[in-house]
DOTORPA-33740 format. One record per residue (C-alpha): residue number from 1; residue in one letter; x negated, y negated, z. Coordinates in nm, 2 decimals, padded with zeros to 4 digits. Each point is the difference from the previous one (the first is absolute). Last residue first. Layout:
<atoms>
seq type x y z
NUM A X Y Z
...
</atoms>
This chain:
<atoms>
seq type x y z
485 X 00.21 -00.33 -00.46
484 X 00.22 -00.09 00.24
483 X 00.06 -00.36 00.05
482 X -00.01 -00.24 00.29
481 X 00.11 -00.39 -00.03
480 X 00.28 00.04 -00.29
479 X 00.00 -00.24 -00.23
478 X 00.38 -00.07 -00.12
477 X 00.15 00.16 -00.33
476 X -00.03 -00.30 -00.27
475 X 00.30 00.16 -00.19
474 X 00.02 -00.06 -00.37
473 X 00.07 -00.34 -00.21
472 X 00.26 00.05 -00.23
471 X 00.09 00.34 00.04
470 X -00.14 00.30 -00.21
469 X -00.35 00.15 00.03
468 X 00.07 00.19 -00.30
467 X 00.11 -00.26 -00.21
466 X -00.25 -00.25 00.04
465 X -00.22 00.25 -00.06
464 X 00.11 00.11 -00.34
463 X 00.10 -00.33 -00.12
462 X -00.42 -00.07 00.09
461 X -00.08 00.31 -00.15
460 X 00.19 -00.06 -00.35
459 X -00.13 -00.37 00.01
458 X -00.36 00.09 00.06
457 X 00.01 00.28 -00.26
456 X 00.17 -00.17 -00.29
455 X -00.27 -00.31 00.05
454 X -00.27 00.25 -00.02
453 X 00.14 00.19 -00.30
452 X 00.08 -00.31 -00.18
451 X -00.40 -00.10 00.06
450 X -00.09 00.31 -00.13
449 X 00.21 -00.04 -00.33
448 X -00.17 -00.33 -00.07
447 X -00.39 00.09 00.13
446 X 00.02 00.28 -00.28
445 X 00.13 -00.27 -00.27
444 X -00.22 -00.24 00.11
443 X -00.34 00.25 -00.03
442 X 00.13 00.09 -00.40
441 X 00.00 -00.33 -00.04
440 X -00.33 -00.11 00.11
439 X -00.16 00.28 -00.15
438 X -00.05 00.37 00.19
437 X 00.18 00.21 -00.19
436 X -00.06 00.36 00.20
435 X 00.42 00.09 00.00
434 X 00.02 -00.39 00.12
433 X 00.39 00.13 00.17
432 X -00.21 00.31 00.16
431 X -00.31 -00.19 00.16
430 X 00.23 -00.29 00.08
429 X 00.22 00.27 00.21
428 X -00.32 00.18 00.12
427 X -00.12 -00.34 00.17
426 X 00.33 -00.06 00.16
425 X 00.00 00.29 00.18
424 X -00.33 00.01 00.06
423 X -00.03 -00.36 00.14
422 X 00.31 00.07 00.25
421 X -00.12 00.32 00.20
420 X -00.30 -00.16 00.20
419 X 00.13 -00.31 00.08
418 X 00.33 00.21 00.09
417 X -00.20 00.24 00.20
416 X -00.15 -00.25 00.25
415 X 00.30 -00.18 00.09
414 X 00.18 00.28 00.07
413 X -00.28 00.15 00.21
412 X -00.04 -00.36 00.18
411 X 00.43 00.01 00.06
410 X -00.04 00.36 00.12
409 X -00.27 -00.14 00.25
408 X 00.20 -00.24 00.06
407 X 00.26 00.21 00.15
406 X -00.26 00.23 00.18
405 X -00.14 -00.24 00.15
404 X 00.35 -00.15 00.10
403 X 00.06 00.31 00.19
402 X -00.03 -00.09 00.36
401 X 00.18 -00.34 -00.10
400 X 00.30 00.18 -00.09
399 X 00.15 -00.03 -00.32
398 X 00.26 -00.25 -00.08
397 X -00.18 -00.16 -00.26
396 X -00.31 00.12 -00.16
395 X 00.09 00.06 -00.34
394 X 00.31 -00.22 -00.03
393 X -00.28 -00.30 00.12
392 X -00.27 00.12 -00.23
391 X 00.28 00.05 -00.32
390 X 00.14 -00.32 00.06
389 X -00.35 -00.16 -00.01
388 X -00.10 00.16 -00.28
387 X 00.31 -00.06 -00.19
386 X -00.06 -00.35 00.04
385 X -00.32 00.00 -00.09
384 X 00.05 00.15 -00.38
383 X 00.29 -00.27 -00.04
382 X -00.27 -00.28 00.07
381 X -00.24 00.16 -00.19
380 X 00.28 00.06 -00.26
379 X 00.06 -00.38 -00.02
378 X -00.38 -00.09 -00.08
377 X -00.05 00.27 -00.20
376 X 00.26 -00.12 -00.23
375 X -00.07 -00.37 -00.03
374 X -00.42 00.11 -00.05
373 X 00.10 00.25 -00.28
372 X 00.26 -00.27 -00.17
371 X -00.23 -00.26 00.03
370 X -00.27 00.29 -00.19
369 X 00.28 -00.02 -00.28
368 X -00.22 -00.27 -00.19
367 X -00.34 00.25 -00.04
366 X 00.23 00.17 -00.31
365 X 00.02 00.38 -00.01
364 X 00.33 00.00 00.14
363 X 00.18 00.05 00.39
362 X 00.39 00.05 -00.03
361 X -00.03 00.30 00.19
360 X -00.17 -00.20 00.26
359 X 00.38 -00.13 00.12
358 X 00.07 00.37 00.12
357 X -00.26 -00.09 00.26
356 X 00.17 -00.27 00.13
355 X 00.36 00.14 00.05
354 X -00.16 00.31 00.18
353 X -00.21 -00.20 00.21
352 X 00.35 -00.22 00.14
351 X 00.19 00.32 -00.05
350 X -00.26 00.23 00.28
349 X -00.01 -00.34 00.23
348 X 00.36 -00.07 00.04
347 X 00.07 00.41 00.05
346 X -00.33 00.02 00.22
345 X 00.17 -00.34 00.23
344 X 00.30 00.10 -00.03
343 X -00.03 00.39 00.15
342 X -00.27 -00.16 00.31
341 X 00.28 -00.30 00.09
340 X 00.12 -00.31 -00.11
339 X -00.17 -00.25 00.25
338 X -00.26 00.22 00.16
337 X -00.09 00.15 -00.32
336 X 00.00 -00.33 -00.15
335 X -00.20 -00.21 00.19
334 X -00.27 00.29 00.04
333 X -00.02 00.00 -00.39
332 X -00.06 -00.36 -00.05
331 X -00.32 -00.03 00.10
330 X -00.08 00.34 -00.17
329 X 00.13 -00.15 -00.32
328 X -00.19 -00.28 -00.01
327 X -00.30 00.19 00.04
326 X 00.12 00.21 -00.26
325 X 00.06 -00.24 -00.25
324 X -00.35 -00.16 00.08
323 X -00.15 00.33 -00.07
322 X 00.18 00.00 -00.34
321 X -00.13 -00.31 -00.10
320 X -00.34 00.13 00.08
319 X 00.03 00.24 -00.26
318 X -00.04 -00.25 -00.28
317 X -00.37 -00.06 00.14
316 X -00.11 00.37 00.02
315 X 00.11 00.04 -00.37
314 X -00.24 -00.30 -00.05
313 X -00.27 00.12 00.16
312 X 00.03 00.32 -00.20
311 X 00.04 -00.15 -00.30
310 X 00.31 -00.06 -00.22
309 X 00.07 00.14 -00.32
308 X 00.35 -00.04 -00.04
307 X 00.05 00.37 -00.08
306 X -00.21 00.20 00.19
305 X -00.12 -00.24 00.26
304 X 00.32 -00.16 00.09
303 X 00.21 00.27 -00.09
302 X -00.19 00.29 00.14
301 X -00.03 -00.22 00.34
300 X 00.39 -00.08 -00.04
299 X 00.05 00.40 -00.01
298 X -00.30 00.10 00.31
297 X 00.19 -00.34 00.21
296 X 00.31 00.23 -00.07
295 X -00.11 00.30 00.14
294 X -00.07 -00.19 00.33
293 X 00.38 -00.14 00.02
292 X 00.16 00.33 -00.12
291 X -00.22 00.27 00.24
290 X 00.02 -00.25 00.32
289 X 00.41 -00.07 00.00
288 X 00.10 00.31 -00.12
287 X -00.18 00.18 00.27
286 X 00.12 -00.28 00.24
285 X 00.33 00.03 -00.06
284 X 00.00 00.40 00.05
283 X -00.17 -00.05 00.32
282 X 00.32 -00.24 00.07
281 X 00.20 00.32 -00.07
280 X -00.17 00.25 00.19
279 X -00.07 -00.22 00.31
278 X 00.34 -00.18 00.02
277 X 00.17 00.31 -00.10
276 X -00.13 00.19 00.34
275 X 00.00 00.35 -00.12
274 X -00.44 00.04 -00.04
273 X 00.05 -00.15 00.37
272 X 00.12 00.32 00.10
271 X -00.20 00.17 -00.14
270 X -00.29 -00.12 00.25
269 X -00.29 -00.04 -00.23
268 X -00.34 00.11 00.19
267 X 00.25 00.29 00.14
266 X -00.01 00.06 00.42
265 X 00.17 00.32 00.03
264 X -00.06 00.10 -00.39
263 X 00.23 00.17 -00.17
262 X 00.15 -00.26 -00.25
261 X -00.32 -00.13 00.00
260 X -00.20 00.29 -00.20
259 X 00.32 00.00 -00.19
258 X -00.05 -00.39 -00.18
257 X -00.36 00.14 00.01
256 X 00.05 00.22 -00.19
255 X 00.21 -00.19 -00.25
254 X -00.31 -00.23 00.00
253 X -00.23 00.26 -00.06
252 X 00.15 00.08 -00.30
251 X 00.04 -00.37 -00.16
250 X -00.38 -00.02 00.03
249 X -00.05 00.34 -00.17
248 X 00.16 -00.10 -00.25
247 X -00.12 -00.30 -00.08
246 X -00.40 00.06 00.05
245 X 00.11 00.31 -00.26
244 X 00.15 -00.27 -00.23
243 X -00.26 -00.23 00.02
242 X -00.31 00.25 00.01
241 X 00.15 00.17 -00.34
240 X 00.07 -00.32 -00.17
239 X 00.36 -00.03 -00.12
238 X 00.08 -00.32 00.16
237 X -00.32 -00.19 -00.18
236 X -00.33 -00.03 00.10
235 X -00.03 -00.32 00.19
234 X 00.34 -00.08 00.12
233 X 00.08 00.37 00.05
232 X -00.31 00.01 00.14
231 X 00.10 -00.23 00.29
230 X 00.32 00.11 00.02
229 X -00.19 00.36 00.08
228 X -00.20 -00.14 00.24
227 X 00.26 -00.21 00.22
226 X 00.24 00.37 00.01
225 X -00.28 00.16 00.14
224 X -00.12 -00.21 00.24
223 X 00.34 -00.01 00.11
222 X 00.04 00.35 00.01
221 X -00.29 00.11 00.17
220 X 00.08 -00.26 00.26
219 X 00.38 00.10 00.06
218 X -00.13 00.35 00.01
217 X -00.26 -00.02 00.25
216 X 00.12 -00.24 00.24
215 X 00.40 00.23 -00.01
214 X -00.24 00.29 00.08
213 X -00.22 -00.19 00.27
212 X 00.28 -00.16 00.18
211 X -00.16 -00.17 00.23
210 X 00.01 00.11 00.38
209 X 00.27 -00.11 00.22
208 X 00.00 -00.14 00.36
207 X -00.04 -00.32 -00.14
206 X 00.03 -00.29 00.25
205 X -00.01 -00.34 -00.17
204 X 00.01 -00.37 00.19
203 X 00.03 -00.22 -00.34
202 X -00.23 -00.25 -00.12
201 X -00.04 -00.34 00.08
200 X -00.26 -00.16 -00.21
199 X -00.14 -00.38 00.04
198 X -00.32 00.17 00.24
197 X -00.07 00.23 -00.21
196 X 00.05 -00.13 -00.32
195 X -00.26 -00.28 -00.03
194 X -00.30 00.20 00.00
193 X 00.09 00.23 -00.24
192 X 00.18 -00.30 -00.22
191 X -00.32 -00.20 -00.01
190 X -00.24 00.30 -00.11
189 X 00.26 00.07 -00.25
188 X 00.02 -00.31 -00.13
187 X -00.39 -00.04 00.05
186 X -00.02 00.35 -00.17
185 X 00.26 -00.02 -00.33
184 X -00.24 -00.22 -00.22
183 X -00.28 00.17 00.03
182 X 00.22 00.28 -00.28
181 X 00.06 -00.25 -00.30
180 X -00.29 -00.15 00.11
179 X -00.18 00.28 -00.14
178 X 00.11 -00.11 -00.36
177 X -00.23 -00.26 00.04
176 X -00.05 -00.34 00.03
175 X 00.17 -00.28 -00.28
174 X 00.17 00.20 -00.25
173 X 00.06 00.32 00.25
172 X 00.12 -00.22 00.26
171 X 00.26 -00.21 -00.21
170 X 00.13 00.32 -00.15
169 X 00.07 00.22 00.32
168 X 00.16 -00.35 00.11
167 X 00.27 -00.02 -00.24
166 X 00.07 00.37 -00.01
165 X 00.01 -00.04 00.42
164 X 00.19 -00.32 -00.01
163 X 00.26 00.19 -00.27
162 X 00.03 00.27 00.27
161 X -00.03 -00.12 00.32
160 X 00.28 -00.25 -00.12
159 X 00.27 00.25 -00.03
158 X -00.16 00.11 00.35
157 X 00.05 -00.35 00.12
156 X 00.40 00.04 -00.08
155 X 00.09 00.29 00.08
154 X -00.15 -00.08 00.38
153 X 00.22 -00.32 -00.03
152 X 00.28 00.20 -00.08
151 X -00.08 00.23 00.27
150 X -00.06 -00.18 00.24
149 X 00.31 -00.26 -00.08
148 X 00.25 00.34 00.01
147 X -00.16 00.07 00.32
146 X 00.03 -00.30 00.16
145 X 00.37 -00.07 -00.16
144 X 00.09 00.35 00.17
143 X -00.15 00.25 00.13
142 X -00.22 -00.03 00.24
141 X -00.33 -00.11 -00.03
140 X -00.31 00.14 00.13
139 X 00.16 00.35 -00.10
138 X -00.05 -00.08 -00.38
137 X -00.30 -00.15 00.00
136 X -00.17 00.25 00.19
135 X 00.15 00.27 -00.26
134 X -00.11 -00.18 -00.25
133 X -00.37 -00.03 00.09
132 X 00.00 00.37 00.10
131 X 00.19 00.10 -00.35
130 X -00.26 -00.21 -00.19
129 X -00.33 00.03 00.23
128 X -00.07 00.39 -00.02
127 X 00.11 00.05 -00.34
126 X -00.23 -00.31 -00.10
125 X -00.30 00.14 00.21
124 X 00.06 00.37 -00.18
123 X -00.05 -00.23 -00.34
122 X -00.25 -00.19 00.08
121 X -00.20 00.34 00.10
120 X 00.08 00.12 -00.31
119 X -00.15 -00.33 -00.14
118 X -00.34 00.06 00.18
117 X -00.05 00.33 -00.09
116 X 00.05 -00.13 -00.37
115 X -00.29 -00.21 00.06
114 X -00.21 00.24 00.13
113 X 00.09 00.22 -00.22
112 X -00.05 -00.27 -00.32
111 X -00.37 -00.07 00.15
110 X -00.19 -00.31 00.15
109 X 00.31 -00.07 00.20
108 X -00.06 -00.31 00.24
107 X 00.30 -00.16 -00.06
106 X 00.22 00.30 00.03
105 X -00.11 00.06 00.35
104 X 00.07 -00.34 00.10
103 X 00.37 00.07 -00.11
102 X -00.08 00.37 00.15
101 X -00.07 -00.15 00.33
100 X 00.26 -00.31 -00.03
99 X 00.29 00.24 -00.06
98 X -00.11 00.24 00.24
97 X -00.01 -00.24 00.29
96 X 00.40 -00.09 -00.13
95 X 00.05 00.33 00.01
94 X -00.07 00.02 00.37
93 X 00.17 -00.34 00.10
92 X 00.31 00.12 -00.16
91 X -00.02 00.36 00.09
90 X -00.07 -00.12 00.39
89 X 00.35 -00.26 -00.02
88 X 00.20 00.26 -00.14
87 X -00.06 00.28 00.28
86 X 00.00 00.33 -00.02
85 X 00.31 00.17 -00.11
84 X 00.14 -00.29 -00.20
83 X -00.34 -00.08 -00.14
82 X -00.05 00.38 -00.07
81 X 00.34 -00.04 -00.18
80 X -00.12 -00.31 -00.22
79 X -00.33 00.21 -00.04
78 X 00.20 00.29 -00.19
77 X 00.19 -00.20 -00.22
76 X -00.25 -00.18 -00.09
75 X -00.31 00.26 -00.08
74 X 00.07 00.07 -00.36
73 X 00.13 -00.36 -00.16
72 X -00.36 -00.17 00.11
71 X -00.22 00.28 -00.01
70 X 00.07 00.11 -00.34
69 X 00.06 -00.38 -00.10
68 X -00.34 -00.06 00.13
67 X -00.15 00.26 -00.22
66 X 00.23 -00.10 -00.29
65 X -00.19 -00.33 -00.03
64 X -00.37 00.04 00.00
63 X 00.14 00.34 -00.18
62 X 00.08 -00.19 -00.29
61 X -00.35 -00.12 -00.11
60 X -00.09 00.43 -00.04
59 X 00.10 00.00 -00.35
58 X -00.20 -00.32 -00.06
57 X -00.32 00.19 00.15
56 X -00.11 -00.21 00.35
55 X -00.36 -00.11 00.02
54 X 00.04 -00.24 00.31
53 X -00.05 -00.33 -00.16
52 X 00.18 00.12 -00.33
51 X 00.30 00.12 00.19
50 X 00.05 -00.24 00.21
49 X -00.01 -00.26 -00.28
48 X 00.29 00.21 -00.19
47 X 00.18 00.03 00.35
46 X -00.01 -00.39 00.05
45 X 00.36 -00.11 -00.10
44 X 00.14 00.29 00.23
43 X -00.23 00.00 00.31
42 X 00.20 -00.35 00.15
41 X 00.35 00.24 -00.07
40 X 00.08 00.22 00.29
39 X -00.24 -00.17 00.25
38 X 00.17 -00.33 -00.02
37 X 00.34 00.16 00.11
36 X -00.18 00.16 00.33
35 X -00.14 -00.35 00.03
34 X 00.38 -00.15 00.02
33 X 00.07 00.27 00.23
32 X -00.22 -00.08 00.26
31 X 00.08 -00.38 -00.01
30 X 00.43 00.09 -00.03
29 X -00.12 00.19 00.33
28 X -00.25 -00.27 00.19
27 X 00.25 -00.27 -00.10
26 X 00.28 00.19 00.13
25 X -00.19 00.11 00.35
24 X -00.07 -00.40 -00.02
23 X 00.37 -00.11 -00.03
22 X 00.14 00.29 00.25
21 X -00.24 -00.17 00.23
20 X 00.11 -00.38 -00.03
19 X 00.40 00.10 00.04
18 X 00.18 00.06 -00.33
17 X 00.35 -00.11 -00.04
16 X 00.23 00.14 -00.26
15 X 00.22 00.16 00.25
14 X 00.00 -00.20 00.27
13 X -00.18 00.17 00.30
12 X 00.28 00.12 00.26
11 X -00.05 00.36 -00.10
10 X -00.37 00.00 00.10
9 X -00.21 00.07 -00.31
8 X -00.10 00.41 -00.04
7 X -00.17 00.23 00.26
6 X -00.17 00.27 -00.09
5 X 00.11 00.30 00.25
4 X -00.02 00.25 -00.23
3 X -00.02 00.42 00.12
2 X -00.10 00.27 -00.19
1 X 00.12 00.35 00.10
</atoms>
């Protein structure tokens, strides 16, 4: 038996207010996670430079990347629970060591296994500080208007992680070194490790259970499984051999583990929490959410450079509109929820994307419909957001603060996996409407039907959702002080 005793705001507090501490422990969270959202994309402009300093083939470039998604996606879900079994507050401060070891690690790499020793170990810190993070946030405030404004404000500077980190990979490359893509991370992580100890609270945890190996095991082998063979799918084709036999035997662990803990006295994944619609169904958002928005930076990128011609720099540029759609969005995002509600909120956001991605159907071969690009991505960030938020809320609402590492852990896997499943699913879609004609035209007409697809998909899963957790709003059920985990 597990036993929480976190303590959440007073009851007389006013709803949106913050006191002075809850304001830094947020600042030290949305800072944490903000460099956790750096990390995924300042390596991505600078892998070709890597790879030349360091001797890497150009087959080989793409592991720099995949390792850390291996890692990343893999270990999540089962470090959110070990947070939850453990202690939130010592996973957080623990990964975040690792992530400035191996970030200083990386920088001093004279080899590629070195190096990519270094970025699974990124990776393992990033599953250890996500769900941890996350889960402090979300049981330093109850919920509620605080919690909605964390998290929309959390969505918000992770958007901006993103394009800051592409943005800043390149500006330290160009004028330094690709190594400061990885000294960058250990003064933050220096100051958060010092910092977090005394601004933590974490909860009072007595587990009188052991892990659950079996459910560790296969939930983990499946993952990393599952990650892999997207990731060759993407690369390779979905009828590689390794892709579809990484596929395969991902989704088959996963039903056994989906029995595993339907035996198990003290299951890594509760079933019951599998049943709560709030979880499945705003996990569902979220998968949409992730896989069409990132997928569709890889079509405008394909259009930009393939067809308009643009370079690299320039690509990056253009994309900053969309980060500052998102932003806005994710300042918006906690407004809504608590205003309209979790199910309004992803329905608003999934049709508000939807409507402005269909628009880049109309896209041509002319430079002069780039307005059209920059109008469209601007809007659908700010949809994109607002489903993110809704589904991070819905995910995580109404489940006890004992579990809440295990919530966001689901939410971190979720994110993880749509990153990783979007690209190739879009990319093999191109690959088939192009049929192997690569001109300008040819490259439209692919990123055309794609983009229908990826508007068609966010719409029918945000109806979907909206629909099946039914009710205008959704019950906020109350906090409760001790839970059994």
């Amino acid at each position: 038996m597990t036993t929480d005793t976190t303590t959440s705001a007073p009851a007389t507090m006013t709803p949106a207010t913050m006191s002075r501490r809850q304001k830094l422990v947020l600042a030290l969270l949305l800072g944490s996670q903000f460099m956790i959202a750096v990390d995924f994309s300042i390596l991505n402009v600078a892998l070709p430079v890597v790879g030349e300093g360091l001797g890497f083939a150009l087959a080989d470039l793409q592991w720099i990347a995949t390792s850390f998604a291996l890692a990343a996606a893999g270990f999540t879900l089962l470090l959110g629970r070990i947070a939850d079994l453990f202690g939130r507050k010592r996973l957080f401060v623990g990964g975040m060591a690792l992530l400035g070891l191996s970030s200083a690690l990386g920088g001093l790499a004279t080899s590629p296994e070195v190096l990519l020793t270094a970025r699974v170990l990124q990776g393992l810190a990033t599953a250890a500080v996500t769900p941890a993070g996350l889960a402090l946030l979300t049981t330093a405030f109850r919920e509620g208007p605080q919690r909605d404004r964390a998290l929309g404000l959390n969505g918000a500077l992770m958007s901006a992680g993103f394009t800051t980190g592409a943005v800043l990979g390149g500006v330290l490359t160009e004028l330094l070194s690709w190594r400061w893509a990885f000294f960058v991370n250990v003064p933050v992580a220096a100051a958060v490790v010092a910092l977090a100890p005394g601004l933590l609270t974490d909860s009072r945890i007595v587990c009188r259970h052991r892990l659950d190996l079996p459910g560790a095991v296969t939930v983990t082998g499946g993952l990393l499984a599952l990650v892999l063979g997207l990731t060759r799918a993407g690369e390779s084709g979905w009828t590689e051999p390794v892709a579809v036999g990484a596929l395969l035997a991902g989704a088959g662990l996963l039903v056994v583990f989906w029995f595993v803990e339907q035996r198990s006295p003290a299951p890594l994944v509760p079933v019951r929490i599998m049943r709560r619609r709030s979880v499945v169904w705003g996990n569902t958002a979220g998968l949409v959410a992730f896989a069409t928005e990132t997928s569709l930076v890889f079509l405008m990128t394909l259009y930009l450079q393939e067809v308009l011609g643009y370079s690299a720099l320039a690509t990056g540029l253009a994309f900053g509109v969309l980060g500052v759609g998102t932003v806005a969005g994710g300042l918006l995002g906690g407004r809504a929820v608590s205003r309209f509600g979790g199910r309004a909120t992803i329905l608003g956001g999934g049709v508000v994307q939807a409507a402005a991605t269909v628009s880049l159907v109309a896209l041509e071969t002319s430079g002069g419909w780039l307005y059209l690009l920059l109008a469209a991505t601007f809007v659908g960030g700010v949809g994109n957001m607002l489903l993110i938020v809704g589904f991070m809320v819905t995910a995580t609402s109404g489940v006890a603060d004992s579990e809440q590492g295990l919530a966001t852990g689901l939410a971190t896997m979720t994110q993880q996996v749509g990153i990783t499943l979007g690209i190739p699913v879009m990319s093999a879609i191109v690959a088939a409407r192009t049929g192997g004609h690569a001109d300008a035209r040819g490259v439209l007409s692919g990123v055309s039907v794609a983009v229908a697809v990826n508007s068609a998909l966010v719409l029918g899963a945000s109806l979907l959702v909206a629909h099946r957790l039914g009710g205008p709003r959704g019950p906020r059920p109350k906090d409760s002080a001790h839970s059994v985990v």
